[in-house]
C-alpha positions in Angstrom: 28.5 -21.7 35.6 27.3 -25.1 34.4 28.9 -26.3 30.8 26.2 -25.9 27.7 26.7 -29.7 27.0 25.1 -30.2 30.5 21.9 -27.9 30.1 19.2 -29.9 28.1 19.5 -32.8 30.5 19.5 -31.1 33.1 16.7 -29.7 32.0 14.6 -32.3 31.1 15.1 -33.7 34.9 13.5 -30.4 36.4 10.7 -30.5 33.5 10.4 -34.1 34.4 9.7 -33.5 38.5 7.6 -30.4 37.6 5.3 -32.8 36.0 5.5 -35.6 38.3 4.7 -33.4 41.1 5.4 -34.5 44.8 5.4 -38.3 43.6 8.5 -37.9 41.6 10.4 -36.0 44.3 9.5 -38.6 46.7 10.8 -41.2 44.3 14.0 -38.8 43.8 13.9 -38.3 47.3 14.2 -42.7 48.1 17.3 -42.8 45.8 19.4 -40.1 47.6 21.6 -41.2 50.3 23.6 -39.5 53.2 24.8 -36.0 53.0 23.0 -35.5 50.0 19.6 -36.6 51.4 19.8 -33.9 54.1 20.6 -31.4 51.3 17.7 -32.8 49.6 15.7 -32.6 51.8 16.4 -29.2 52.9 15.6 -27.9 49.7 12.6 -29.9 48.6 10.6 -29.3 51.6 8.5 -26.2 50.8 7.6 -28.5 47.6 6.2 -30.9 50.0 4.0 -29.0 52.0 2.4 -27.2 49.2 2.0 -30.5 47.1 0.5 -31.8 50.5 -2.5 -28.7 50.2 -3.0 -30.1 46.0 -4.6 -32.7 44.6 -2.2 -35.4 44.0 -1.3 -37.2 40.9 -1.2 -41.6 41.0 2.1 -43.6 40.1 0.5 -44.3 36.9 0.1 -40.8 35.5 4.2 -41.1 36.1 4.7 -44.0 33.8 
């Protein structure tokens, strides 16, 4: 079970990549290293090919 005091920014990190859309999880995806990378990659995939059907947002709509 995650702690309470960890919830809001946790959070805000999943509202954040829901906005940035496939942009942000590439970005996420560039700052992950190793094991963890694998993992991350595992898991993000499906994201990836259906943000690859959609219209895509530009880096500036993420600043």
């Amino acid at each position: 079970m995650l702690p309470l005091h960890l919830r809001p920014p946790l959070l805000a990190g999943v509202a954040m990549a829901h906005i940035g859309g496939a942009e942000m999880l590439f970005m996420l995806r560039q700052s992950t290293f190793g094991f963890y990378r694998n993992r991350f990659d595992r898991e993000a995939m499906p994201f990836f090919i259906n943000a690859s059907r959609k219209r895509h947002s530009t880096q500036m709509q993420l600043i």
